[in-house]
C-alpha positions, 0 to 999 in steps of 0.5 A: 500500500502505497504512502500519500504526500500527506500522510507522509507530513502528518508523520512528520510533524507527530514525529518532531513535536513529539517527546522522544524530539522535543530535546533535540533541536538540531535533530529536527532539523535534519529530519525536516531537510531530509523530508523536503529533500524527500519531496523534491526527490532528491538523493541526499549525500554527507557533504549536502548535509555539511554544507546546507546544516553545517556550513550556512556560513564560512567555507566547509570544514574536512571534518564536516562530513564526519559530523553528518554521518554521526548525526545520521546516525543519532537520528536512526537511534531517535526514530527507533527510540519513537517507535518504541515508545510514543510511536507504537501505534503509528500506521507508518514507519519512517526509516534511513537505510544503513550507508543512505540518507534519504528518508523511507516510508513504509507500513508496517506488517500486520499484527496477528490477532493472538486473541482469536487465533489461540483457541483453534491454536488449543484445539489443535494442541490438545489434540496433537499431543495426545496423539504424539505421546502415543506414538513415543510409548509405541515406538519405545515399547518396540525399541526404536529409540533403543540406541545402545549397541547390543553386547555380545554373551560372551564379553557382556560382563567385561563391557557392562560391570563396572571393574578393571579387567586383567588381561593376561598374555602367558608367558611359559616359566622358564629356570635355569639348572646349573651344573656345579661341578662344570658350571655348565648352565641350561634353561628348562620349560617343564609344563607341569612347573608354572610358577617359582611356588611349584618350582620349589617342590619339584621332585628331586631330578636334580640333586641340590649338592650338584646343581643350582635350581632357579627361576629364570627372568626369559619372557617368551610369548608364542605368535598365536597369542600375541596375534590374537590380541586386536581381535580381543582388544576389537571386542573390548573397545566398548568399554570404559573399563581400564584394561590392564594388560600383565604377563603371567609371571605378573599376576596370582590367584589375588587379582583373578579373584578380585578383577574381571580376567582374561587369560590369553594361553596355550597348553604349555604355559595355563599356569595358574589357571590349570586348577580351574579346570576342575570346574569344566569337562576340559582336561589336560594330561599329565602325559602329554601336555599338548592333547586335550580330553573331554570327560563326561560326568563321571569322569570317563573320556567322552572326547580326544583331541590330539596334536597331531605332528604330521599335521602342523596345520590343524589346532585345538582351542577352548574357551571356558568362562566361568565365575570366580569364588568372590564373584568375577568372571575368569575366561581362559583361552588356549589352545595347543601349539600354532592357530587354534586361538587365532582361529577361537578368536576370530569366532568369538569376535564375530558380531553374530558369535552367539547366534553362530554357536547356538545354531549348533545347540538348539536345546539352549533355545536362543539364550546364551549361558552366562557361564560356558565352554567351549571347545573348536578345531582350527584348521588353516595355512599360515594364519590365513583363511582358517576354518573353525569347526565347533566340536564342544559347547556347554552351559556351565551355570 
């Protein structure tokens, strides 16, 4: 809508014998020059206002110019001051565009009128959330803001508890014998001595007059553990637990019983965690280090397997998961001698792990056992492409 030449002056003239102007006078002034500017159509520029306001007498000043564009700008903050206050209800704005000097007349948007527009607005709203809240108690019911990750059986109490885990890579104890007569030293691993304890009650096969018995301080830690490691960390990184990466030489019976613990070994160097064995069907000879047996209930071989030494690329592994006396949870992985704990591994890493093992097992119905073991045969070439067979799977609850 377009604004008439009186309308216009009628504006004017509120403006500057309003409250907000009454103390300026040289504001006034420039609001007058730039209506009759307006009205002669004529574009207004800094230097007309020095020269016409400012220099009515006497050659114009460098800093005039400067003076023109301040008053400018006190004149954009008065009018703005009137429309906030006096001016409220005027029908038209009067307005100076930043980097102009020329007065702008327009009309003001439209209010709403909030007083009939808020009860249909009601109506709706009181219709709408209902429905909403709804739709938010459906979709929750059925999980669909379940953001969380699902966690895996197998590692859920490594990830979810929260308690340091031990995870322990094996190392083999080694000692060293020396002859005392010659002094002739050699270093012996003996699988049926893990730990300096059982080393000093060892039977007699060297007599303590001719040789000196002592633990030794090599650390050797076999490839198919230390390569099992980023599958194990990848299943772990979900945790805000510390993980506390120890050797067996640094660990004991103390802080398996009192720490969420992994233990990362082979047959020739379970150590400490041989003795929770009684607490599975998974034995260990004592005649032949490197085979496996399964034994049912009462006590009778149920299964065999064997290291087989024309068959360096087949492998043995178990997994046994259990809970400690004062209430941890104790996982033993090991295997037999190369790939079988690389080939466990990448087994029970797999994000459908649970799912893989139970299609075996139907009798668990699709629950998981807290508590399990596990036996696999692993076959393969260098570490690559290897096949992991499930042979044993058991609820230890």
């Amino acid at each position: 809508m377009k604004t008439s030449e009186s309308e216009k002056k009628e504006i004017i003239d509120r403006i500057v014998k309003g409250e907000v102007f009454s103390k300026s006078e040289m504001l006034r002034k420039l609001l007058l020059y730039l209506f009759d500017s307006h009205k002669q159509n004529l574009h207004v520029k800094a230097i007309n206002i020095a020269i016409d306001l400012f220099q009515r007498e006497g050659d114009l000043k460098e800093n005039d110019e400067t003076i023109a564009r301040v008053y400018i700008h006190k004149l954009r903050t008065k009018l703005t001051n009137y429309y906030q206050k006096e001016g409220q209800n005027e029908k038209i704005i009067v307005e100076i565009p930043k980097g102009k000097y020329d007065l702008y007349f327009r009309i003001p948007q439209t209010k709403i009128n909030t007083k009939t527009n808020i009860r249909p607005f009601k109506i709706v709203l009181l219709i709408l959330v209902p429905i909403l809240l709804f739709n938010i108690l459906i979709c929750w019911h059925f999980g669909v803001f379940n953001t969380q990750k699902t966690v895996s059986s197998i590692w859920k109490e490594y990830i979810t508890e929260k308690t340091d885990v031990n995870l322990m890579l094996a190392n083999p104890f080694f000692y060293t014998v020396r002859n005392l007569k010659n002094d002739s030293t050699f270093v012996v691993r003996n699988f049926h001595i893990n730990s300096a304890g059982e080393l000093a009650n060892m039977p007699g096969l060297f007599p303590k007059n001719e040789y000196d018995i002592k633990e030794s301080d090599i650390s050797y830690y076999a490839n198919n553990n230390i390569n099992s490691l980023p599958s194990l960390f990848k299943a772990l990184a979900e945790s805000d637990n510390k993980v506390q990466l120890k050797s067996g030489a640094n660990i004991n019976l103390e802080n398996i019983l009192n720490n969420n613990t992994i233990a990362l070994t082979s047959l020739k160097s379970i150590g400490i965690f041989h003795e929770f064995l009684d607490q599975t069907s998974i034995r260990i000879p004592q005649k032949n280090g490197l085979s496996l047996l399964l034994i049912n209930k009462s006590d009778t071989i149920k299964y065999t397997a064997l290291k087989s030494y024309t068959d360096f690329y087949t492998d043995y592994a178990f997994f046994i998961k259990l809970s400690t006396p004062k209430g941890k949870i104790l996982s033993i992985i090991s295997d037999s001698h190369s790939i079988g704990n690389k080939g466990l591994m990448e087994l029970v890493t797999n994000k459908n792990a649970d799912k893989i093992i139970l299609q075996q097992y139907p009798e668990y119905k699709g629950n998981f056992p807290k508590h399990f073991e596990l036996l696999v045969k692993v076959s393969g070439y260098h570490e690559q492409n290897l096949n992991t067979e499930i042979i044993h799977f058991q609820n230890l609850n």
